[in-house]
C-alpha positions in Angstrom: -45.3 29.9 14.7 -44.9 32.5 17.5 -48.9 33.5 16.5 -49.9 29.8 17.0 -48.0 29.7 20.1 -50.0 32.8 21.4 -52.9 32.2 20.1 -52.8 28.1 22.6 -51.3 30.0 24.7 -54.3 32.5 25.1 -56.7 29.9 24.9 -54.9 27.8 28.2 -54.8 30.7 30.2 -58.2 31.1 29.8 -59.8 28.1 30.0 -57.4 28.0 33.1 -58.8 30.7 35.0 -62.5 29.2 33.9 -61.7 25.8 35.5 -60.1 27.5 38.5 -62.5 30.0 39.5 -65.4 27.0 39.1 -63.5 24.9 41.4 -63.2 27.5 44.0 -66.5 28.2 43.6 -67.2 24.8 44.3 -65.1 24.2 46.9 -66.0 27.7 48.7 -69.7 26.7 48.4 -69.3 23.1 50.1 -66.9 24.8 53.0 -69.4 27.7 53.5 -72.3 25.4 54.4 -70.2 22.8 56.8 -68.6 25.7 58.6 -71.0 28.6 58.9 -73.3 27.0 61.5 -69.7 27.0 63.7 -69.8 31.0 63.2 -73.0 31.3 64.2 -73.3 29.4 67.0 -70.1 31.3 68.3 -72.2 34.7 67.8 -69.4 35.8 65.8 -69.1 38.0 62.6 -70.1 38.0 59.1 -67.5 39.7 58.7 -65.1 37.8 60.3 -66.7 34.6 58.7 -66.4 36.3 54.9 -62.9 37.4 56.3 -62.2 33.6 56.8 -63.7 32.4 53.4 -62.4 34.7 51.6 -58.8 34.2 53.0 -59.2 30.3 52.0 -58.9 31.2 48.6 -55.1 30.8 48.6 -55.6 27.3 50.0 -57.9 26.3 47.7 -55.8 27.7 44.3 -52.9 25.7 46.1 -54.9 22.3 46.6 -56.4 22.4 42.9 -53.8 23.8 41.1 -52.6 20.5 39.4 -56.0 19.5 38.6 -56.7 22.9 37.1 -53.7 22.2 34.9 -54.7 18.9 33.6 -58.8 19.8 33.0 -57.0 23.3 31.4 -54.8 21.0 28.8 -57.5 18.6 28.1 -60.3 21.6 27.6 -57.8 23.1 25.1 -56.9 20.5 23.0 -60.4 19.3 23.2 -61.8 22.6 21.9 -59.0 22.3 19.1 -60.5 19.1 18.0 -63.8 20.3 18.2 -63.5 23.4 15.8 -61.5 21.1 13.4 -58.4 23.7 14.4 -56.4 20.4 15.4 -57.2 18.4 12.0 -55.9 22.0 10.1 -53.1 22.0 12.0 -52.0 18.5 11.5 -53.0 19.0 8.0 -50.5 21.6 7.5 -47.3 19.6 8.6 -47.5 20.8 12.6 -47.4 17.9 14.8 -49.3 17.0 17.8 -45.7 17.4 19.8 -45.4 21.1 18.3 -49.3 22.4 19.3 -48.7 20.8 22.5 -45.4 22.9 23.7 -47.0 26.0 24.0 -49.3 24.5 26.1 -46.6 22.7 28.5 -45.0 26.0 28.5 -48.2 27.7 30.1 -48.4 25.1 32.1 -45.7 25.0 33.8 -45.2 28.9 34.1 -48.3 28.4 36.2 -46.9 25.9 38.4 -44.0 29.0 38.9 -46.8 30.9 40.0 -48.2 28.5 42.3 -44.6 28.3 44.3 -44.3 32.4 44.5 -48.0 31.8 46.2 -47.0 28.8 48.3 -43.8 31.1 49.3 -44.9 34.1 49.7 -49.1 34.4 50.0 -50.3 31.1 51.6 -48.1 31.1 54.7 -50.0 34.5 55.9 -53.2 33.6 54.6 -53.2 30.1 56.4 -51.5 31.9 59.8 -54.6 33.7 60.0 -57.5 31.4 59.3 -56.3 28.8 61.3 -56.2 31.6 63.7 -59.6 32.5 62.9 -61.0 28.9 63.1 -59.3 27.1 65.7 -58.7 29.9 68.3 -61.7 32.1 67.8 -64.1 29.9 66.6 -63.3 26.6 68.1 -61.5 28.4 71.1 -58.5 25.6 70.6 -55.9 27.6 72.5 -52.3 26.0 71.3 -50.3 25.9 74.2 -47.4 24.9 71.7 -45.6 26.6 69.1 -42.5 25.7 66.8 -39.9 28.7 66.2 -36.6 27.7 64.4 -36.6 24.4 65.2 -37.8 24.7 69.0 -40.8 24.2 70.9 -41.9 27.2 73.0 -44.7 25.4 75.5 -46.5 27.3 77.9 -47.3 24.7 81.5 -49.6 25.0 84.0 -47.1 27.0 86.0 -44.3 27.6 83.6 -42.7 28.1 80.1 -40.9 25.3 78.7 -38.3 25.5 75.5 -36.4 22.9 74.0 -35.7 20.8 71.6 -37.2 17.3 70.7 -34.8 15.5 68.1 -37.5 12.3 68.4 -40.8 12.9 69.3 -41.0 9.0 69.5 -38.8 9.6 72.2 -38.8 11.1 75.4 -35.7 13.0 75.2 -34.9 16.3 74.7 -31.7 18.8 74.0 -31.3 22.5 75.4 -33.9 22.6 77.8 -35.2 25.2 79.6 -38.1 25.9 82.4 -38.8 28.7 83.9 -41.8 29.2 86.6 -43.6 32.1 88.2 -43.9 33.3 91.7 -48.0 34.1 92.9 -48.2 37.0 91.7 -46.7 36.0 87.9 -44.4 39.2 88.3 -41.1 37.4 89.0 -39.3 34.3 88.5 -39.4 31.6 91.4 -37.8 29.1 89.3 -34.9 28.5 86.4 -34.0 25.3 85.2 -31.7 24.9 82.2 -29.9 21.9 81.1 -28.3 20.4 78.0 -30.0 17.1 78.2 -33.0 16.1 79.7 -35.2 13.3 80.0 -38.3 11.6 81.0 -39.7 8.1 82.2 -41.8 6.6 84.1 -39.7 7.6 87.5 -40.1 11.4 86.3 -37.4 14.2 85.0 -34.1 13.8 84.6 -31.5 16.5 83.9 -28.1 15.9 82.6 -25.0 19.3 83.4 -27.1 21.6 83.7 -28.0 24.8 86.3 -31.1 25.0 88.7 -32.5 28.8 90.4 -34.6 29.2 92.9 -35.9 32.4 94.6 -35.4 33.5 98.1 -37.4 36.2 99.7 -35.7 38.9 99.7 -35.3 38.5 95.7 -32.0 37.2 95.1 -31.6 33.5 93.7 -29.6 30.2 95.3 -28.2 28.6 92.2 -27.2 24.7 92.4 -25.3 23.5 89.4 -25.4 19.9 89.1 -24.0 16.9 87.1 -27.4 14.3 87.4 -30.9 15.7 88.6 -34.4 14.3 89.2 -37.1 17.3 89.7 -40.3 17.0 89.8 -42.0 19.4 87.0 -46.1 19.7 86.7 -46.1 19.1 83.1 -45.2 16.0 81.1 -44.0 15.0 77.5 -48.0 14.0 77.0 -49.2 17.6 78.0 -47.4 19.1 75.2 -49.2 20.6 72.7 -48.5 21.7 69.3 -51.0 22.2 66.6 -50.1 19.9 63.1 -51.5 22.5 61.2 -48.7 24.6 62.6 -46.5 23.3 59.2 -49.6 24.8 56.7 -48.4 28.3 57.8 -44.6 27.7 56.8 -43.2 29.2 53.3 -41.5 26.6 51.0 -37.9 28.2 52.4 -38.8 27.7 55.8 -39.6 23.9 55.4 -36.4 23.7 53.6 -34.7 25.0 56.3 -36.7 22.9 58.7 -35.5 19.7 56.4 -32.2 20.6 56.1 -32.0 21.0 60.3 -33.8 17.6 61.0 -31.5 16.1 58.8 -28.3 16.8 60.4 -29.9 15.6 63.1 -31.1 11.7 61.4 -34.3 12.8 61.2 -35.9 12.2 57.7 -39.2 13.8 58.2 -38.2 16.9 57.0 -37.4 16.0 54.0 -40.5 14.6 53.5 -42.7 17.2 54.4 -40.2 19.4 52.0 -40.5 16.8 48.5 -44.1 16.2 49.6 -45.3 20.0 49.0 -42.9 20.4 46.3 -44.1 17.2 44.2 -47.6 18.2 44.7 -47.4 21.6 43.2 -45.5 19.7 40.2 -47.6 17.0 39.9 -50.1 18.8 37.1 -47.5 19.0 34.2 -46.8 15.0 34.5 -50.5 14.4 34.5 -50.9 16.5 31.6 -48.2 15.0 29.4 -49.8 11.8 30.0 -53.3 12.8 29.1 -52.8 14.5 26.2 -52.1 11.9 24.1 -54.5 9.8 25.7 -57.0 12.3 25.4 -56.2 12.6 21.4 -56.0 8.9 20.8 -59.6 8.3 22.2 -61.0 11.0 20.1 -59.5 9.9 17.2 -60.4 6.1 17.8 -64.3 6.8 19.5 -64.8 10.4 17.7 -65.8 11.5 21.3 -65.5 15.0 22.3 -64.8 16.9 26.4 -67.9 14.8 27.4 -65.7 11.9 27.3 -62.3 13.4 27.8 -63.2 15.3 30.9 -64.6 12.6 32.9 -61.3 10.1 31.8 -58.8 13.0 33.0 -60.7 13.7 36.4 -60.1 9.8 37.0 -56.6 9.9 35.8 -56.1 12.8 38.5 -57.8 10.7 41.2 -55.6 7.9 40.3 -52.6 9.6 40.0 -53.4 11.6 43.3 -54.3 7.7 45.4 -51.0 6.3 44.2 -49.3 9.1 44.9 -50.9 9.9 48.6 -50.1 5.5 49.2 -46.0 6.3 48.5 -46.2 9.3 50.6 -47.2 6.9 53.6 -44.8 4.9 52.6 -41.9 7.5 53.1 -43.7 8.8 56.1 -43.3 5.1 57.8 -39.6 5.1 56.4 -40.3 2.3 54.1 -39.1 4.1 51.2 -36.9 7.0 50.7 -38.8 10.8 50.5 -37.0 11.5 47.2 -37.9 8.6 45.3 -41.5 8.5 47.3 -42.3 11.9 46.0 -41.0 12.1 42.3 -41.3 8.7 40.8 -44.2 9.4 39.9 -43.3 12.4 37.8 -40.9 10.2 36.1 -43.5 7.5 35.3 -46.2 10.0 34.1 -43.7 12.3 31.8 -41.9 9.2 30.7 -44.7 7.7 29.4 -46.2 10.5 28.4 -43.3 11.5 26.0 -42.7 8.1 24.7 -47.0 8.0 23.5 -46.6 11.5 22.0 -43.3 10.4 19.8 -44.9 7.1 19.1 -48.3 9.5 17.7 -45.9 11.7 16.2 -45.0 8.9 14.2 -48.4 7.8 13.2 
């Protein structure tokens, strides 16, 4: 068996890497003609625009990698079929379960692949062509940035840090301001506090410590219990960017779970289950094709013409149901755990329980 196995396994991996680089193609071709007029008019760079397009690639393997896995299986077994490989196969004793293990195996060594990329590859890659398209492009200067679970924001005449367990809510843990003199050489201005707040009446500042500047360079300091000060920025004014959380590895949104949580905050750990069950959702989808797949060509005699089309809406199905239970969890209806995987469980289930039942045909 281990030739069989290698010889499925050959054929996956490459009609993987066909289906892949066609998509990318695709998807590269549509991008290229909705974004290069933006380069242009901006006088900048082919180089810098190949630079961008070419760094998308990442993003791209990322976004159809479970589709890639599905069309991959399907092409395989369909090919099988067609060269009367699958009928010789069956023929000899080897089930449909047994040809189709080498091909879950590929499968989901690809899907190990995908996470080192996610990990490792797409957090650098996505740094710099949002970099490239919102800031040099676009010129959409962030004036906000998240950095271990704070918020570094740069004001009209300061630097603001803190944290911001709610951003429903206007309230906000180990804050700190800071503000220049004229001549943005020195410090006029240091406020820290442990609590701080705003409303409609302004700031409010709970035990905390206030520096001001004198003339001749030293500071009067004023610690204080309760403070209202009026600072030129508000919550509205800050800023950061959503696509921010495209540039973080699979650890660091782990981490970034793990801290919201401690804190009551669920988000995390929806961000978290939501890339994770994304990357995983191809080998689900292709346990439930395959013997759908084989059971419509063995009832119709139809060959990929048919099977491709009926797995590209089984992905967009799969993709809408799953997409409606991530809103769900987002809105809190529904826990992120059971928002992101049940899915899984439904397709391999069921996919499982049709293979043993054809097994038994």
């Amino acid at each position: 068996m281990k030739l069989l196995d290698r010889y499925i396994f050959r054929q996956f991996f490459m009609n993987l890497l066909l289906v892949l680089a066609s998509l990318v193609a695709i998807y590269l071709l549509v991008d290229f003609f909705e974004r290069i007029d933006n380069f242009t008019e901006m006088d900048k760079s082919i180089g810098l625009a190949l630079t961008y397009f070419l760094l998308k690639i990442p993003f791209i393997y990322d976004q159809m990698a479970p589709v890639c896995i599905l069309l991959a299986g399907v092409i395989t077994l369909g090919l099988l079929s067609k060269n009367r490989e699958l009928m010789s196969l069956n023929a000899g004793g080897i089930s449909l379960m047994r040809i189709v293990i080498p091909i879950i195996a590929a499968s989901l060594l690809f899907t190990l692949l995908t996470i080192a990329v996610a990990q490792w590859i797409l957090p650098r890659t996505n740094t710099r062509t949002n970099e490239i398209w919102y800031q040099e492009v676009n010129e959409q200067v962030a004036n906000g940035i998240v950095r271990k679970g704070r918020i570094f924001y740069r004001g009209k005449e300061g630097i603001y840090t803190f944290k911001r367990p709610n951003p429903k809510h206007n309230d906000f843990t180990q804050f700190n301001y800071m503000a220049w003199d004229a001549t943005r050489q020195y410090p006029a201005l240091l406020l820290t506090a442990p609590k701080a707040s705003w409303s409609d009446k302004g700031w409010s500042f709970k035990r905390g410590q206030l520096k001001t500047s004198r003339q001749d360079g030293s500071f009067d300091i004023k610690l204080f219990k309760d403070l209202h000060y009026a600072l030129p920025d508000t919550p509205a004014d800050f800023f950061v960017p959503e696509y921010r959380v495209t540039e973080l590895s699979l650890y660091e949104l782990h981490q970034k779970a793990l801290a919201s949580l401690k804190q009551g905050d669920w988000r995390g750990m929806v961000a978290i289950n939501q890339r994770l069950s994304f990357i995983f959702l191809g080998v689900p989808l292709l346990l439930l094709s395959i013997p759908l797949m084989h059971s419509l060509q063995r009832k119709w005699n139809r060959d990929l013409s048919m099977t491709i089309p009926i797995s590209c809406v089984l992905a967009f199905f799969a993709w809408a149901l799953w997409n409606v239970t991530q809103s769900l969890a987002q809105a809190a209806y529904v826990n992120p755990i059971v928002a992101s995987w049940s899915i899984h469980v439904i397709l391999t289930v069921t996919g499982l329980i049709l293979l043993w039942r054809m097994n038994r045909i």
